[in-house]
Backbone as JSON, one array per atom type, in Angstrom:
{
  "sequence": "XXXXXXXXXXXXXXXXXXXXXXXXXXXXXXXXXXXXXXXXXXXXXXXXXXXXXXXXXXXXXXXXXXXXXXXXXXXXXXXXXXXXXXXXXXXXXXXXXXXXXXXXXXXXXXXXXXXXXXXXXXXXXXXXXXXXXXXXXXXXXXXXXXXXXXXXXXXXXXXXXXXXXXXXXXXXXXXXXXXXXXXXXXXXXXXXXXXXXXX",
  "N": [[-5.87, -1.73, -7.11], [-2.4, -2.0, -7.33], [0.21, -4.69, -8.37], [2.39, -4.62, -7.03], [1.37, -4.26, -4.54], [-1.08, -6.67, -4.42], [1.22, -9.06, -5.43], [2.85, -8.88, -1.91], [0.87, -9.16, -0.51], [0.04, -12.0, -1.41], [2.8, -12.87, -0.77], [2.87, -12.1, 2.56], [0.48, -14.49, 2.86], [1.84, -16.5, 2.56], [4.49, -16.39, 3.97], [2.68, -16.2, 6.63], [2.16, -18.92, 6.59], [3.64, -20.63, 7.44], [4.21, -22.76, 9.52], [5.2, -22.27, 12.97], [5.06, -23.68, 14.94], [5.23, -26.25, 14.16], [7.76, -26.52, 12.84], [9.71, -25.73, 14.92], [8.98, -27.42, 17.06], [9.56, -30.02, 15.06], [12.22, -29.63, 14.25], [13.27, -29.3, 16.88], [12.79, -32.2, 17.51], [10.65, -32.55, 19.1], [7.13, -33.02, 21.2], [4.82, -33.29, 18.62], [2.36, -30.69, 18.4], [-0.21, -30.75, 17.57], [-1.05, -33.33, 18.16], [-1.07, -33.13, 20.65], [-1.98, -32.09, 23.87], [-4.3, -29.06, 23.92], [-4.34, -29.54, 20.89], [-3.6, -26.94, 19.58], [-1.79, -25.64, 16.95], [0.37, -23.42, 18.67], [1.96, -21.22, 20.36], [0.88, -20.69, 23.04], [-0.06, -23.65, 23.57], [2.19, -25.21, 22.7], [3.94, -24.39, 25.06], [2.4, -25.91, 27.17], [2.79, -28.41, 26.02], [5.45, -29.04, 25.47], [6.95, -27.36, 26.87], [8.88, -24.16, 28.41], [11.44, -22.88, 26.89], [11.28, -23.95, 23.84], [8.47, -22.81, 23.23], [8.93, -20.29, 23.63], [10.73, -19.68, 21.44], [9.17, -20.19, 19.61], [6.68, -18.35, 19.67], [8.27, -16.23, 18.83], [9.06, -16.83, 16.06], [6.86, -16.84, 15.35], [5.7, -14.26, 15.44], [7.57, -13.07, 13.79], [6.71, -13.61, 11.59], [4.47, -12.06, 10.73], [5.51, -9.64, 11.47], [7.61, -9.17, 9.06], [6.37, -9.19, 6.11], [4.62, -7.04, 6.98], [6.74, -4.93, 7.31], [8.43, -4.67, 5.33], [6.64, -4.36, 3.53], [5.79, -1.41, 4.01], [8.57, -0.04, 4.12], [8.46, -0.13, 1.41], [6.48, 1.89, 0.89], [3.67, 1.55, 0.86], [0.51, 2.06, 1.07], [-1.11, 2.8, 4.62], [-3.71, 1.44, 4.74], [-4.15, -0.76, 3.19], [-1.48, -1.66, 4.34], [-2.31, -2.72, 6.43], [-4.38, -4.41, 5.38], [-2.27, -6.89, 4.55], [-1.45, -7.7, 6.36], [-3.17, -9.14, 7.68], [-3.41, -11.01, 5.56], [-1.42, -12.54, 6.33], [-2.14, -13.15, 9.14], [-4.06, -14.99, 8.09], [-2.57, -16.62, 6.69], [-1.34, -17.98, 9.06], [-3.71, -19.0, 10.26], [-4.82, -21.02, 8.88], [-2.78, -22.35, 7.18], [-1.07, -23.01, 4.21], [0.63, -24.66, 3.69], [0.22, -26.84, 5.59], [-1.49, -28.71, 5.89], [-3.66, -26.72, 5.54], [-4.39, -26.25, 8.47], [-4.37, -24.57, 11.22], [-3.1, -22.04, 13.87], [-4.17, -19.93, 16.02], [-3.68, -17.21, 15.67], [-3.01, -14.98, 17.06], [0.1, -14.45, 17.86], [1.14, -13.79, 15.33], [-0.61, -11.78, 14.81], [0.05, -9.96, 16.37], [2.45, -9.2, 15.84], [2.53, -8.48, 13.28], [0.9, -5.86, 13.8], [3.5, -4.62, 15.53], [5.12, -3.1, 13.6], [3.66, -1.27, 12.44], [2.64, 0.54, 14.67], [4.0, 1.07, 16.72], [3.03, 2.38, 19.67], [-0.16, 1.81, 19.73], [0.21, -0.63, 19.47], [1.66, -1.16, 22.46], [-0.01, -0.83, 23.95], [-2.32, -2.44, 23.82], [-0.49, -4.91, 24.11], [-0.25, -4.15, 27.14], [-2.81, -4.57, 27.86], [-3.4, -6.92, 27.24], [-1.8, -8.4, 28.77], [-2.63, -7.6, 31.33], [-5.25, -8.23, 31.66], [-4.25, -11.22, 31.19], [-3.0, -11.84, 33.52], [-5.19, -11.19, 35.42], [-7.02, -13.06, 35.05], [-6.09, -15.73, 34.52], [-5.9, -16.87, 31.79], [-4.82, -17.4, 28.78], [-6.27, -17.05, 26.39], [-8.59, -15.67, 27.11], [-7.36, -13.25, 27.93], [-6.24, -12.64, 25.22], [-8.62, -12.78, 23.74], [-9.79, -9.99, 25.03], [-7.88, -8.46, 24.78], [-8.31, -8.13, 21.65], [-10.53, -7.08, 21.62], [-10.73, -4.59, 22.48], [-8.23, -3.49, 20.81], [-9.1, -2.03, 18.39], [-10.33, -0.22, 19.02], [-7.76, 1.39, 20.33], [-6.19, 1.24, 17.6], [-7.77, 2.95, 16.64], [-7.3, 5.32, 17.72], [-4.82, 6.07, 18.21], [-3.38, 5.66, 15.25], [-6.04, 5.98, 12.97], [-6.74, 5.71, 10.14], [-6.24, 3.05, 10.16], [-7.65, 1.63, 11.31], [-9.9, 0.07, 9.83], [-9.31, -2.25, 8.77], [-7.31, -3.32, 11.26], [-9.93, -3.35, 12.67], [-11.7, -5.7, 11.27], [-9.19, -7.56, 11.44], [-9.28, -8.18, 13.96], [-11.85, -9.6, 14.61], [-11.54, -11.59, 12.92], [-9.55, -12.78, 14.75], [-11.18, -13.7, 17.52], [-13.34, -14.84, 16.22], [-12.28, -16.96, 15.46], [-11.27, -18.0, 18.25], [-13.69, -18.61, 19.17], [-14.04, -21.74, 19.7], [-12.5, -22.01, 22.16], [-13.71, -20.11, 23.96], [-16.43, -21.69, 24.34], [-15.5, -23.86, 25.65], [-14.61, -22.36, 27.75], [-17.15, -21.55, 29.15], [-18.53, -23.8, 29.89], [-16.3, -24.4, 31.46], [-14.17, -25.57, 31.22], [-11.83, -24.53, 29.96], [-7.9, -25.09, 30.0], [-6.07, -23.68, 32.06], [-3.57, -20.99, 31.53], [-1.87, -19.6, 33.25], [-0.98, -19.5, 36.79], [-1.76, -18.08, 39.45], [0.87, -18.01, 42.11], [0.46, -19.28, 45.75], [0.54, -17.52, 48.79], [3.16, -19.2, 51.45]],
  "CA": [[-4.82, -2.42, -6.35], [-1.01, -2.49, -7.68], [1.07, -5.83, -8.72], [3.44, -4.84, -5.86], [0.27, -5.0, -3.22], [-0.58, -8.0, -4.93], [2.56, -9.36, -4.51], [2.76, -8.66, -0.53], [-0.77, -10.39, -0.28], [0.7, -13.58, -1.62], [3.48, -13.38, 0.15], [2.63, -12.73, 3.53], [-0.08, -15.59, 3.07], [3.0, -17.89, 2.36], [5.0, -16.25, 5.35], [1.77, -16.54, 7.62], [1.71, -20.65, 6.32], [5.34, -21.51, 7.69], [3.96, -23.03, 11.19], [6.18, -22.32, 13.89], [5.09, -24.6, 16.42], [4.71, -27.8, 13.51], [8.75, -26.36, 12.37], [10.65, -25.66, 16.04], [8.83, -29.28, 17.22], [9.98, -31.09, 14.42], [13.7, -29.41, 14.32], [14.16, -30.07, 17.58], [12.46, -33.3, 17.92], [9.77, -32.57, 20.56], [5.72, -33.45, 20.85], [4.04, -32.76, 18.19], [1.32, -30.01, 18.99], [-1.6, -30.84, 16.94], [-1.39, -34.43, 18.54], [-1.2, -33.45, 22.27], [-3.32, -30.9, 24.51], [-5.52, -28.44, 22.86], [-4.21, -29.95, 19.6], [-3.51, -26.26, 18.19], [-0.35, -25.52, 16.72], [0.6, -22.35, 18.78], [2.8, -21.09, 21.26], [0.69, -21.47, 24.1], [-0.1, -25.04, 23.65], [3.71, -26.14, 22.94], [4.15, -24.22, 26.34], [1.61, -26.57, 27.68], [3.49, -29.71, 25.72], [7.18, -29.17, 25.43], [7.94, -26.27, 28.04], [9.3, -22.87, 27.73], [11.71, -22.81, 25.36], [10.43, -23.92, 22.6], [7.19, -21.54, 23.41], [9.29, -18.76, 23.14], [11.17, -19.42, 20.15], [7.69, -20.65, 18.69], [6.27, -17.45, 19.73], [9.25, -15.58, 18.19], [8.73, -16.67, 14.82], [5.11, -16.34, 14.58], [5.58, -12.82, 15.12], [8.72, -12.35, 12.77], [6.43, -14.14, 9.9], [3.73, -11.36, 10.63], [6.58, -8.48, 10.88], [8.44, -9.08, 8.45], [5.87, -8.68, 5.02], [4.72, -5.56, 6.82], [7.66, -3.79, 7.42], [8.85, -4.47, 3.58], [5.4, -3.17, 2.42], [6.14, -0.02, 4.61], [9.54, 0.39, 3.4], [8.35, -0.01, -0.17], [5.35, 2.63, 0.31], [2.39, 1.1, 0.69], [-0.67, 2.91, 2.47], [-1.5, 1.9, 5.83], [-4.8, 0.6, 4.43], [-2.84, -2.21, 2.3], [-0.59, -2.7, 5.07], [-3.22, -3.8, 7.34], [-4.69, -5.65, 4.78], [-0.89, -7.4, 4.46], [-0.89, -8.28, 7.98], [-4.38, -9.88, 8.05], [-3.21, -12.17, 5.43], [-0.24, -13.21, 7.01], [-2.8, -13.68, 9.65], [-5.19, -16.12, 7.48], [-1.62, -18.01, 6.47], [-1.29, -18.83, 10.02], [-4.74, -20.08, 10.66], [-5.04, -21.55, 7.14], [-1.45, -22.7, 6.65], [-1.49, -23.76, 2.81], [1.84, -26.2, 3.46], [0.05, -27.56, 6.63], [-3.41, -28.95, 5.23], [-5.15, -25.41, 6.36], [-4.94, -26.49, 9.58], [-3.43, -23.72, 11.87], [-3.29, -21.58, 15.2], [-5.22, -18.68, 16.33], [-3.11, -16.2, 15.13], [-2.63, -14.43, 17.81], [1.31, -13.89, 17.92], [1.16, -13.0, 13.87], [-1.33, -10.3, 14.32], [0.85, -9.12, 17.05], [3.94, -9.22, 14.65], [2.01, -7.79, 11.93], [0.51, -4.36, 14.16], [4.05, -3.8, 15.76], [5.87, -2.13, 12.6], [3.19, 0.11, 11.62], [2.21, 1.11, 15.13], [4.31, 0.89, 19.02], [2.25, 2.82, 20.38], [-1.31, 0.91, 19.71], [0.92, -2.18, 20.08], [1.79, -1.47, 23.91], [-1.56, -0.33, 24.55], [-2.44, -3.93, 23.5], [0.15, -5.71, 25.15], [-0.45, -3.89, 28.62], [-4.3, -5.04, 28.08], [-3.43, -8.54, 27.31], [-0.55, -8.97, 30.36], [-2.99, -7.27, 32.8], [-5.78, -9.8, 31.48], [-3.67, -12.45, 31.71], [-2.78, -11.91, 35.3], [-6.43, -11.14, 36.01], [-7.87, -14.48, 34.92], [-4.93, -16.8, 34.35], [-6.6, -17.3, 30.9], [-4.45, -16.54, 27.52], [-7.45, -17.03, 25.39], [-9.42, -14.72, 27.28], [-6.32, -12.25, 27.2], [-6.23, -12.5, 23.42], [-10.38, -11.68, 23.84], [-10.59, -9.03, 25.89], [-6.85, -7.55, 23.77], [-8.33, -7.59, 20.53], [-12.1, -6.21, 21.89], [-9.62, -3.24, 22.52], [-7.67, -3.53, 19.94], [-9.58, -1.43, 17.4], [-10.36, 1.15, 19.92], [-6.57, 1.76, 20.23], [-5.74, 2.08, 16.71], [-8.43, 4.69, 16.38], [-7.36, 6.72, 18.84], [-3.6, 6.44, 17.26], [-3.96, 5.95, 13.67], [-7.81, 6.03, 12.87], [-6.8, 4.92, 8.84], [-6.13, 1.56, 10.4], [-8.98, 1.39, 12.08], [-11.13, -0.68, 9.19], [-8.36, -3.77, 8.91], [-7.58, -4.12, 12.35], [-11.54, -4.24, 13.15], [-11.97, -6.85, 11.02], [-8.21, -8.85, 11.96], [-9.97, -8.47, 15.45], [-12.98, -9.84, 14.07], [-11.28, -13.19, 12.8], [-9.37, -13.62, 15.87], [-12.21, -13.61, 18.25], [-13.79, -15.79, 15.95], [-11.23, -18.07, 16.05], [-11.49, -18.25, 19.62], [-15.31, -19.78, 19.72], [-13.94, -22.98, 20.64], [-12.43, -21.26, 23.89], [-15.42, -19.64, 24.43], [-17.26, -22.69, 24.44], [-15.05, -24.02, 26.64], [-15.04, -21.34, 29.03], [-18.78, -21.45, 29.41], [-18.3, -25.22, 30.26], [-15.7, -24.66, 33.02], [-12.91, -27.03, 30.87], [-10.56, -24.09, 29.6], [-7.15, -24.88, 30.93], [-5.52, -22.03, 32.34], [-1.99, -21.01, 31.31], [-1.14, -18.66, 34.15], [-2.07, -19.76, 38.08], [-1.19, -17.11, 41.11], [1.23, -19.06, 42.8], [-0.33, -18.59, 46.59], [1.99, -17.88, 49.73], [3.0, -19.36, 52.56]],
  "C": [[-3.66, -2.75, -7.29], [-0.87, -3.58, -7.85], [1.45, -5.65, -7.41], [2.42, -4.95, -4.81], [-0.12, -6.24, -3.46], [-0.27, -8.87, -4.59], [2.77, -9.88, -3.02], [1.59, -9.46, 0.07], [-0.06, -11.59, 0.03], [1.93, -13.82, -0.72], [3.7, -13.78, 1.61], [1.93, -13.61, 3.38], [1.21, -16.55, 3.21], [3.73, -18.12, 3.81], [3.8, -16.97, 6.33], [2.0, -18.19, 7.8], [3.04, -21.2, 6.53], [5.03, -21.2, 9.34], [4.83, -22.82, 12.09], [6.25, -23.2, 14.66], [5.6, -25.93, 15.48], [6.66, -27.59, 13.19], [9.52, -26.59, 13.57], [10.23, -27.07, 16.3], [9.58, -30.13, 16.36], [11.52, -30.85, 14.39], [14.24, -29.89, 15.62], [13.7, -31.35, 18.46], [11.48, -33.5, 19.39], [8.15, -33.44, 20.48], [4.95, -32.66, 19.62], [2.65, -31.81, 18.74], [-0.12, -30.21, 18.67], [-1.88, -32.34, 17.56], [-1.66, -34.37, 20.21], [-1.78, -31.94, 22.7], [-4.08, -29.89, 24.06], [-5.21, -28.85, 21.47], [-4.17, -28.87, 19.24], [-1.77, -25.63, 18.65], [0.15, -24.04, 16.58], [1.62, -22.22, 19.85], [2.17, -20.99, 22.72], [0.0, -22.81, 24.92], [1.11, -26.11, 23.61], [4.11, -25.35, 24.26], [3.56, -25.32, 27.02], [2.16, -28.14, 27.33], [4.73, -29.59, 26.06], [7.77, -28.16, 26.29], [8.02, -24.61, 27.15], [9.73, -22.22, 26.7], [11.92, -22.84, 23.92], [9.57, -23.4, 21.93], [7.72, -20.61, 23.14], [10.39, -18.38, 21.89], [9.7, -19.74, 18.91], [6.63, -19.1, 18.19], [6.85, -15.95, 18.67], [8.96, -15.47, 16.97], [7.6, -16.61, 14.57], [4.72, -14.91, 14.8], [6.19, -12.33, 14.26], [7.74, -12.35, 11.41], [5.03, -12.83, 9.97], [3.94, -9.88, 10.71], [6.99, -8.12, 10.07], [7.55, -8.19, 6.97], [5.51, -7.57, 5.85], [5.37, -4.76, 6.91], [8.12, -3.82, 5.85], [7.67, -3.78, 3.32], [5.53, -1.64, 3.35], [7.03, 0.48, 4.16], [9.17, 0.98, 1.82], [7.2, 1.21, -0.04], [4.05, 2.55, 0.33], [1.54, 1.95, 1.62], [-0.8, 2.0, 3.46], [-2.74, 1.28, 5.71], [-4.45, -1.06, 4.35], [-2.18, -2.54, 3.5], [-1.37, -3.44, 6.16], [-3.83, -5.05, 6.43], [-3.59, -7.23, 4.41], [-1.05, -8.42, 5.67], [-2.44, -8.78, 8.12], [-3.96, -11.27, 7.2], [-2.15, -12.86, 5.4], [-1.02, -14.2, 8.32], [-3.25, -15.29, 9.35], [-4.13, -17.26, 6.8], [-1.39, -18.76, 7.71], [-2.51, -19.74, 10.25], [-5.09, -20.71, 9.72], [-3.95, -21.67, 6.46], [-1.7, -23.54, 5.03], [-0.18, -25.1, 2.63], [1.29, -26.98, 5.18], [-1.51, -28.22, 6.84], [-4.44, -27.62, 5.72], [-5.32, -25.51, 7.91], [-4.02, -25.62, 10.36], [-3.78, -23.18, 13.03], [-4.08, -20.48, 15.12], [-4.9, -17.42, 15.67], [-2.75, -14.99, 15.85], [-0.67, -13.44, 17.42], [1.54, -12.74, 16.66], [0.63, -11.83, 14.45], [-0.16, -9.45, 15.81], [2.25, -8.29, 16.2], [3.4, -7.96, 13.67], [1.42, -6.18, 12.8], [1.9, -3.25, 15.01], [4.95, -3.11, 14.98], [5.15, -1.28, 11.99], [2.52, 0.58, 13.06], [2.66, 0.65, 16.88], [3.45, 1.16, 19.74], [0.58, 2.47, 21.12], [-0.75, -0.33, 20.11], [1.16, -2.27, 21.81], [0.42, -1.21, 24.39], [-2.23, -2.14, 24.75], [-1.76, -4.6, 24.36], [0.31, -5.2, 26.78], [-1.8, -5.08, 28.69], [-4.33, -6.38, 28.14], [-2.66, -9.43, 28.51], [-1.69, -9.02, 31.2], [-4.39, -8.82, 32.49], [-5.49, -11.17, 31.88], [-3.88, -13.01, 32.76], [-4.18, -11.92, 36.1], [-6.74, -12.93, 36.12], [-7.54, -15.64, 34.65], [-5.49, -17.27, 32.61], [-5.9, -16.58, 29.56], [-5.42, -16.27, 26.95], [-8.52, -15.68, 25.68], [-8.16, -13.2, 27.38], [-6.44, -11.79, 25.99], [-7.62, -11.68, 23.13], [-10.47, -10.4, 23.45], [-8.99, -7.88, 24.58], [-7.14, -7.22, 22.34], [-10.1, -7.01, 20.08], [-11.48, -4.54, 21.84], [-9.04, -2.92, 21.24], [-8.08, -2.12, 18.54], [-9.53, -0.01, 17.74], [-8.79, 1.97, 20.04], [-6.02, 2.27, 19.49], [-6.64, 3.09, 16.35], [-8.12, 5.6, 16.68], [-5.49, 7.14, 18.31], [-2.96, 6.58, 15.71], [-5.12, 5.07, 13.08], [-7.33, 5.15, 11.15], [-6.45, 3.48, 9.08], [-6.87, 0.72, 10.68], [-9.94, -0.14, 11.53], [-10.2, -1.97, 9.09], [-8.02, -4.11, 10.3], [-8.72, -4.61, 13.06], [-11.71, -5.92, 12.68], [-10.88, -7.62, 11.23], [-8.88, -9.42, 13.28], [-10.83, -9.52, 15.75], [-12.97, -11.19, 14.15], [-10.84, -13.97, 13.57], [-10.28, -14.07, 16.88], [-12.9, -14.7, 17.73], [-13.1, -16.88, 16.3], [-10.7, -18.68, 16.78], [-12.75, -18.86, 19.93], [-15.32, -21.13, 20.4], [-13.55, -23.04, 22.26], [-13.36, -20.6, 24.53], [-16.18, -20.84, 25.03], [-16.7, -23.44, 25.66], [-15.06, -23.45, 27.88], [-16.36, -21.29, 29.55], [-18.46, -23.16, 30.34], [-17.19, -25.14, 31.41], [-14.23, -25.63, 32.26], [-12.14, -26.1, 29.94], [-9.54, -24.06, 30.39], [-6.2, -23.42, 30.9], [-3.9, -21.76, 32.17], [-1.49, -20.42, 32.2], [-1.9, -19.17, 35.64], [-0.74, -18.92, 38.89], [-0.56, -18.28, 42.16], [1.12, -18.46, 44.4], [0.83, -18.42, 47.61], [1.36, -18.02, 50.52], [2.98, -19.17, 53.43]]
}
């Protein structure tokens, strides 16, 4: 392993560890997220506290901070091995923010950030699976699930050398979901999406 991979390691971790939700809240003076409804500091829990747009600038940057180091390590050269490995720990800065006591979000948006500059194609595949999810079961969490149960399967089938880092990014998100799980079994996950019915 190179200096300049290295490098890219450390940095996305750093990127990953610049909270979005704990930064847009505090800039523009809203609820803190880690203090009010699922307590995690993501974009669809400040949807759930502070509204839309805050969610979608929240959302915004927790994909840029998981874009950004991989498109530089692409530019610069790096194998697509490394760059997955890049974009996992951009990942592990979001859920393990090192300027936010470790305490962080699912990681969701990042790993989104981080798979669409080395791959559109696996990326919409993904984001069809996670919309139609959505809409199925009103349930982000189980979206995120069932999108990164897929997930692997996708980049195989479009670039297979990716295959072994997005398994395991998959791996950590999913984990990182057990508490929604648990919930879900229990009947007390709230639902971010409801079919509004007609009259």
């Amino acid at each position: 392993m190179t200096l300049q991979i290295i490098l890219m390691i450390i940095i996305a971790y750093l990127c990953g560890s610049l909270s979005g939700a704990m930064i847009i809240c505090h800039v523009m003076k809203l609820h803190d997220p880690c203090l009010y409804g699922s307590h995690n500091p993501g974009a669809t829990n400040v949807l759930r506290v502070n509204g839309r747009l805050p969610a979608v600038i929240v959302l915004i940057f927790d994909m840029l901070k998981g874009a950004i180091p991989v498109y530089i390590a692409y530019r610069l050269g790096i194998s697509p091995f490394f760059l997955g490995i890049i974009g996992i720990s951009a990942c592990l800065g979001h859920i393990f923010p090192c300027f936010f006591h470790f305490r962080g979000g699912k990681g969701v948006a990042t790993a989104l950030g981080m798979m669409a500059p080395i791959g559109l194609d696996f990326t919409g595949c993904f984001l069809l699976t996670w919309f139609l999810a959505l809409i199925i079961t009103g349930y982000s969490s189980v979206a995120a699930i069932i999108g990164f149960l897929f997930a692997p399967l996708y980049v195989w089938f479009f670039k297979p050398e990716l295959t072994l880092p997005v398994t395991m990014l998959s791996c950590l998100i999913i984990i990182r979901h057990s508490s929604n799980i648990m919930r879900l079994f229990k009947g007390e996950e709230p639902k971010s999406y409801t079919r509004r019915s007609r009259k």
